[in-house]
C-alpha positions as CSV (number, residue, x, y, z in Angstrom):
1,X,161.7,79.4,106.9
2,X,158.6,80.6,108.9
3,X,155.6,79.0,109.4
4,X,152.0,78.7,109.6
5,X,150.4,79.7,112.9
6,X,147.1,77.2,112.4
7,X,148.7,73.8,110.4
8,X,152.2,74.8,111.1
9,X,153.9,74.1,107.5
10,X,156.5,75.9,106.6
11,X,156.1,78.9,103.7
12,X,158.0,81.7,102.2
13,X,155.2,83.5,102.4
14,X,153.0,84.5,105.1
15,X,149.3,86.5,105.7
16,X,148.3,88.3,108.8
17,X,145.0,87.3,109.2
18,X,142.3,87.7,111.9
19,X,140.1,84.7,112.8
20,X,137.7,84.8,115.9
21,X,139.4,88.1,117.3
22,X,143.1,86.6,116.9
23,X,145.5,87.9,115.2
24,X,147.3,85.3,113.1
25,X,150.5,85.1,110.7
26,X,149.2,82.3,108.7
27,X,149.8,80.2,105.1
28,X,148.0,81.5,101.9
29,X,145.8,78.4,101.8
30,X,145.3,79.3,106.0
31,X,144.2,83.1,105.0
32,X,141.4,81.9,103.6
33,X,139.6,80.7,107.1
34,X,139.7,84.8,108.4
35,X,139.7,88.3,107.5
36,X,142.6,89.5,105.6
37,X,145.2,92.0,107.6
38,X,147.9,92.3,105.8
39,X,151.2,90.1,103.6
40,X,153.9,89.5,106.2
41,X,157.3,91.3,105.3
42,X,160.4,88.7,105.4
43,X,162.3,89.3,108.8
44,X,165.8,89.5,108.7
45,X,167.6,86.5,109.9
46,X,168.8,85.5,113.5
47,X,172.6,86.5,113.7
48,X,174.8,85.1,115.9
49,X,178.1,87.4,117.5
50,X,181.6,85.6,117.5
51,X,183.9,86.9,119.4
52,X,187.7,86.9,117.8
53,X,191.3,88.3,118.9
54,X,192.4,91.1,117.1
55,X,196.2,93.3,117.3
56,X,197.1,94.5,120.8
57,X,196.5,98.0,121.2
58,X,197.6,100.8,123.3
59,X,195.4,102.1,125.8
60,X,195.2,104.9,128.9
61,X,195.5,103.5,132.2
62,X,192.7,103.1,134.8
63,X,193.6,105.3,137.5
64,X,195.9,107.8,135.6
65,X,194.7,110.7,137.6
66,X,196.1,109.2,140.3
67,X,199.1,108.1,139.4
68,X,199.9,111.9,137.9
69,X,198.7,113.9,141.0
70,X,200.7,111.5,143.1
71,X,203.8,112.0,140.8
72,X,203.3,115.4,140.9
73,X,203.1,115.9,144.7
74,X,206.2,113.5,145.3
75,X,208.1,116.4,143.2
76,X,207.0,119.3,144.9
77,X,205.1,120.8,142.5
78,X,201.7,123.2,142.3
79,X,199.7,122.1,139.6
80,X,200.6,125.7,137.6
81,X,204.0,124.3,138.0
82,X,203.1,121.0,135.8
83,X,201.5,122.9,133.1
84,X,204.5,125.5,133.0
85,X,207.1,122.1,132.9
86,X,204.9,120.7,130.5
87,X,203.4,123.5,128.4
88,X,200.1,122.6,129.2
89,X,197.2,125.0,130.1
90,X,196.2,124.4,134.0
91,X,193.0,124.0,133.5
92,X,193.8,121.0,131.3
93,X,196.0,119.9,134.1
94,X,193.1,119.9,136.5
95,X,191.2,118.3,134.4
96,X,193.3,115.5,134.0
97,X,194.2,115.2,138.0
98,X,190.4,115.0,138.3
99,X,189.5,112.9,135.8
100,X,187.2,115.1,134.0
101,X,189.9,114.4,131.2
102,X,192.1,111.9,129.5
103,X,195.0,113.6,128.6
104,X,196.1,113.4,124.7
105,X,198.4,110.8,123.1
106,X,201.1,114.3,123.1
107,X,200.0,115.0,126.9
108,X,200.4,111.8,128.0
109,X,204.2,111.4,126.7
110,X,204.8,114.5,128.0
111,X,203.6,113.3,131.8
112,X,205.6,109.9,131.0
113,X,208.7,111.8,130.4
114,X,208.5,114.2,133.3
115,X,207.3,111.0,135.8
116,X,209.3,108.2,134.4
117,X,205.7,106.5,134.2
118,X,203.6,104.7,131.9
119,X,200.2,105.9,131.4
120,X,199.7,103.6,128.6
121,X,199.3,100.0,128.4
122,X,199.2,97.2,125.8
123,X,195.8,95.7,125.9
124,X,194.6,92.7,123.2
125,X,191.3,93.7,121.9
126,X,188.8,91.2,120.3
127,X,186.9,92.1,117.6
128,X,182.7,91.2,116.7
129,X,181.9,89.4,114.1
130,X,178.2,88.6,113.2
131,X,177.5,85.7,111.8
132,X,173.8,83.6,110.6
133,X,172.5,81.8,113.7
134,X,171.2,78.1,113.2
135,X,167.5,78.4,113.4
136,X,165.8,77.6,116.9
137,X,162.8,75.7,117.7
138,X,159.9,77.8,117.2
139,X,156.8,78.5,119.6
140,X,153.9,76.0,119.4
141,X,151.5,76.6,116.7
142,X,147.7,75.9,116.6
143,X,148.0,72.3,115.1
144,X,150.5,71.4,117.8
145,X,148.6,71.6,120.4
146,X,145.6,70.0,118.6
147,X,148.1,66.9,118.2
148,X,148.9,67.3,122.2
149,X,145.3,67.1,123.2
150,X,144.5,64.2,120.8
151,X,147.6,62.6,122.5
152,X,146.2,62.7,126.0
153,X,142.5,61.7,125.4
């Protein structure tokens, strides 16, 4: 629940307000000490993100590009070779070697076939959930620090 700027209790509602030049978000009963601004729209509430584990999921290697222009070259063949083996386009190829492109789930088996690779590995994935976040100490409001200075005197 928010709260008054000047005296610091806590309302549901809230007025912007300036008093001497400041621009306040203060109580109804506090609005009455300045000139009125505006009616404060509720802000949505502090959320908190939890992390949980989700399935295990397949995904594409780091360094695949690598790994297939290595392959490749310990076979002896051109790239135009590859995509003939593989009824690929070359440009794809090239892209792929170069990392310009990850190659498609149908690609990719194609490549693991041909290599006797794995371009794809099993990876556990966690999942974001949002969740309301405990309310923090607020900032200091006006009557506070009244209180501190009648504290040290």
């Amino acid at each position: 629940m928010p709260e008054c700027e000047i005296c610091g209790k806590k309302t549901d509602e809230l007025y912007t307000v300036e008093i001497e030049r400041a621009i306040l978000q203060v109580c109804k009963k506090c609005s009455k000490t300045g000139r009125f601004i505006a009616k404060v729209k509720e802000k949505p509430k502090p959320r908190e993100i939890i992390v949980t584990n989700e399935q295990p999921q397949e995904e594409l290697i780091d360094n695949y590009d690598k790994l297939i222009s290595k392959k490749r070259k310990e076979m002896n063949l051109t790239q135009e070779e590859l995509a003939k083996k593989i009824n690929e386009q070359l440009t794809t190829i090239k892209k792929i070697e170069n990392a310009q492109l990850h190659p498609t789930e149908k690609t990719a088996k194609k490549l693991e076939k041909l290599f006797n690779i794995k371009l794809y590995q099993i990876i556990k994935r966690q999942s974001i959930e949002e969740i309301e976040k405990p309310k923090q100490q607020q900032a200091l409001t006006l009557a506070d620090v009244v209180k501190i200075k009648k504290k040290k005197e």
